[in-house]
C-alpha positions in Angstrom: 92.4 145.1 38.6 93.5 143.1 41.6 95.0 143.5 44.8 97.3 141.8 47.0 97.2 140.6 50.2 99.9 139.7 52.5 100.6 139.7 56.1 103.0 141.8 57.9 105.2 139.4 60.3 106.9 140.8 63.4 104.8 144.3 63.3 102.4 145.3 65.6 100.6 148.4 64.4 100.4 150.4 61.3 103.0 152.8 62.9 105.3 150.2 63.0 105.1 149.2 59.4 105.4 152.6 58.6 108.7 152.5 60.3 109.8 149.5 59.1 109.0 150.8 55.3 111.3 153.8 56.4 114.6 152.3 56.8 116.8 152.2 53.7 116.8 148.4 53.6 113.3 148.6 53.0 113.3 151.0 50.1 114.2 150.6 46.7 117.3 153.5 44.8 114.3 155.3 44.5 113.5 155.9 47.7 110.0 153.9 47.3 109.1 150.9 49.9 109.1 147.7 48.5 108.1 144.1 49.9 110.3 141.2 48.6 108.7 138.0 48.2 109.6 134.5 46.2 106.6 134.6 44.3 105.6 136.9 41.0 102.4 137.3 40.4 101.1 135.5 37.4 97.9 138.5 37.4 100.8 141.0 37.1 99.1 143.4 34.2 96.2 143.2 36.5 97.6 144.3 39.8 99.8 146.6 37.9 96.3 148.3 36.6 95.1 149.9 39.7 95.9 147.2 42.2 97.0 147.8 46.3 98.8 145.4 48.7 96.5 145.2 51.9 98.5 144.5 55.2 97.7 142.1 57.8 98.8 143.1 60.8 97.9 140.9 64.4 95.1 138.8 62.4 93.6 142.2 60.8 93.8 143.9 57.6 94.8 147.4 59.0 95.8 149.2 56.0 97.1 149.6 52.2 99.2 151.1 49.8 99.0 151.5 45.9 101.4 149.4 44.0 103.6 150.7 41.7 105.5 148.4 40.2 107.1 145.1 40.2 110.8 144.8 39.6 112.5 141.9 39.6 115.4 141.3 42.1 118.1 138.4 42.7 119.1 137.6 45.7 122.6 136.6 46.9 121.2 132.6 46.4 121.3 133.8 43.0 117.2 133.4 43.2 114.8 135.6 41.6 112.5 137.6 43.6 109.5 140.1 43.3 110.3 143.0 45.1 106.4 144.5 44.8 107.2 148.2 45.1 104.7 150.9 46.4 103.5 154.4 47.1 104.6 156.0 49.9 102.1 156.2 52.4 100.1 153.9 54.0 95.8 154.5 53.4 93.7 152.7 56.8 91.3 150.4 55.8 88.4 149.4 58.1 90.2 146.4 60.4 89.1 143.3 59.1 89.8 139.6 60.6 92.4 137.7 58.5 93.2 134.4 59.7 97.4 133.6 59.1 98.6 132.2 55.7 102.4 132.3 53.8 103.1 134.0 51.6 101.0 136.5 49.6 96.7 136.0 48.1 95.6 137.8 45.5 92.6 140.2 47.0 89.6 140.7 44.8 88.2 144.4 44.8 84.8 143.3 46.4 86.1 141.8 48.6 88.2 144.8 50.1 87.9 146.5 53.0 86.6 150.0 53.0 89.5 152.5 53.4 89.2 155.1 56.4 91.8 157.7 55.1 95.4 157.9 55.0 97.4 157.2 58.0 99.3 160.4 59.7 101.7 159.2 62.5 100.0 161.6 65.1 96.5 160.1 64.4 95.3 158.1 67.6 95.2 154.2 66.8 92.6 152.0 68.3 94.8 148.7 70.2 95.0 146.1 67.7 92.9 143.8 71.0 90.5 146.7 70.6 90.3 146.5 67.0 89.8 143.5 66.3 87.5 142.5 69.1 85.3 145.5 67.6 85.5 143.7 64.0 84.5 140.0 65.2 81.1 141.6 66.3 80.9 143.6 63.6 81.3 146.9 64.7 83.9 148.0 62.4 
């Protein structure tokens, strides 16, 4: 098993990517969220066994979701694409600092964050500031 990693450009809490993942454009026919990306993985039967994209969001892994497939898109360069499709729902992870990179890393299990449940919308978020500053001395 291996995750992903991959930051989440333009949002600025996990509330926002779970809006973002709410709008059609952002969902596959089946209704699932889904993450489009140039790359496909070359670990695929490995991240397809178990694995979980982790979002960066503001310079800190914030949260995760399962993934539950990868299906193969084409865009209207006539390009294939990964769209990485995933559970609905996103799971908090313990904030940690992620320094910015393109694209998407693969994310070894040990090297993880510790999740800290799922995320409800009416849960009260620490400030990304907040969160962060509390990671880079360790707290969280």
């Amino acid at each position: 098993m291996i995750n992903l990693l991959k930051l989440s450009v333009g949002t600025e809490d996990v509330a926002g990517l779970e809006a973002w993942q709410s709008q059609r454009a952002a969902q596959t026919a089946d209704g699932l969220p889904r993450h489009v990306t140039r790359m496909w993985p070359k670990r695929e039967a490995e991240v397809l066994d178990g694995g979980s994209i982790y979002w960066v969001i503001k310079g800190s892994i914030l949260c995760r979701q399962p993934i539950a497939r990868l299906d193969e898109v084409t865009g209207a360069d006539g390009v294939r694409r990964c769209a990485i499709v995933c559970e609905p729902g996103l799971i908090r992870t313990a904030p940690t600092l992620k320094k910015p990179f393109q694209g998407w890393r693969y994310l070894e299990p040990a090297n993880a964050p510790r999740d800290l449940g799922a995320y409800r919308a009416e849960d009260d978020e620490l400030p990304p500031a907040l969160s962060r500053a509390l990671a880079e001395i360790g707290v969280l």
